[in-house]
N, C-alpha and C positions, 0 to 999 in steps of 0.2 A: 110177462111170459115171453122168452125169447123164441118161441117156436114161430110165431107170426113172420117174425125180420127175416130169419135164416130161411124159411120157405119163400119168402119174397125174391132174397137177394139169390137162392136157388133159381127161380123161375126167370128172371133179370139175365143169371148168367147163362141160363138152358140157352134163350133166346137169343143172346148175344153170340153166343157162340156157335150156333146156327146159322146166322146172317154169317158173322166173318168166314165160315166154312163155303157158306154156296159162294161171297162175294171171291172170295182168294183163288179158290178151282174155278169159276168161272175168266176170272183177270188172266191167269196164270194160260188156261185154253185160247183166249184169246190173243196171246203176246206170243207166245212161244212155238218156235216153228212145229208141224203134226209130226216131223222127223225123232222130233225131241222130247215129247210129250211123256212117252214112256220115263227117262232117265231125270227128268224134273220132276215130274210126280212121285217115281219110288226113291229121291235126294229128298222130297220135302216132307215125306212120311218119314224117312228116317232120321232124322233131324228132331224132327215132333215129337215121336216114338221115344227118339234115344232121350229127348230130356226130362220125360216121364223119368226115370231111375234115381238120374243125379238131381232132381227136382225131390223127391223124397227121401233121398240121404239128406240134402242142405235141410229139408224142413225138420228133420229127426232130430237132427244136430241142434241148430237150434231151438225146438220144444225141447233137448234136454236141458242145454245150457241155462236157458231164458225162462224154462216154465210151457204148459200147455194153452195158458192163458193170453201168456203176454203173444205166443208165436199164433195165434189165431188171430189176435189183431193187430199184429203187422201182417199177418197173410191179407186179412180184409180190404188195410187200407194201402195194402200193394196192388189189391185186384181192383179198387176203385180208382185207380190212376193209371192201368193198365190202358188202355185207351188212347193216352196220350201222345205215345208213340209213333201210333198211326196217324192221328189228328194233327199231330205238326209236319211229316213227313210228308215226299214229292209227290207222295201216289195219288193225292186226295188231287193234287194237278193234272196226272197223265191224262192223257187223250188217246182213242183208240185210232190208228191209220187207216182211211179208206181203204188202203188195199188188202187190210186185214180180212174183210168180207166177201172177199173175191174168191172163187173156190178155184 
């Protein structure tokens, strides 16, 4: 029964994508000058936003070419390596600046 898995791996990406939400607005508030807060925030909503469209056209495209089947599991095990990205990248290094906290 495949309802078990896809409700797992549902609840895995709810979760996951909750953490990276608080962690990224949280980092983002912290780095970025209060001046700028505004024009970073509605850059990184629209950014987000916009690849919602062209993210569903490429997947259209290929479920027709490829099948429904085969494009559900290259989505899976795109979303299971999505991760890595982050995981190798500087940010897991940053440090925040004492003066950061200074009001």
């Amino acid at each position: 029964m495949p309802l078990i898995p896809i409700l797992m791996g549902m609840l895995v990406a709810g979760i996951g994508n909750t953490l990276f939400n608080i962690t990224i607005r949280s980092l983002t508030q912290m780095i970025t000058p209060d001046h700028f807060l505004g024009r970073v925030n509605s850059t990184g909503l629209f950014l987000g936003m916009g690849a919602l469209p062209i993210g569903a056209l490429l997947g259209g495209m290929i479920g027709t070419s490829l099948g429904a089947q085969m494009t559900f599991l290259l989505a899976s095990v795109g979303s299971m390596f999505a991760w890595l990205w982050v995981f190798f990248s500087p940010l897991r290094q940053k440090t925040i600046q004492p003066d950061l906290y200074e009001i």
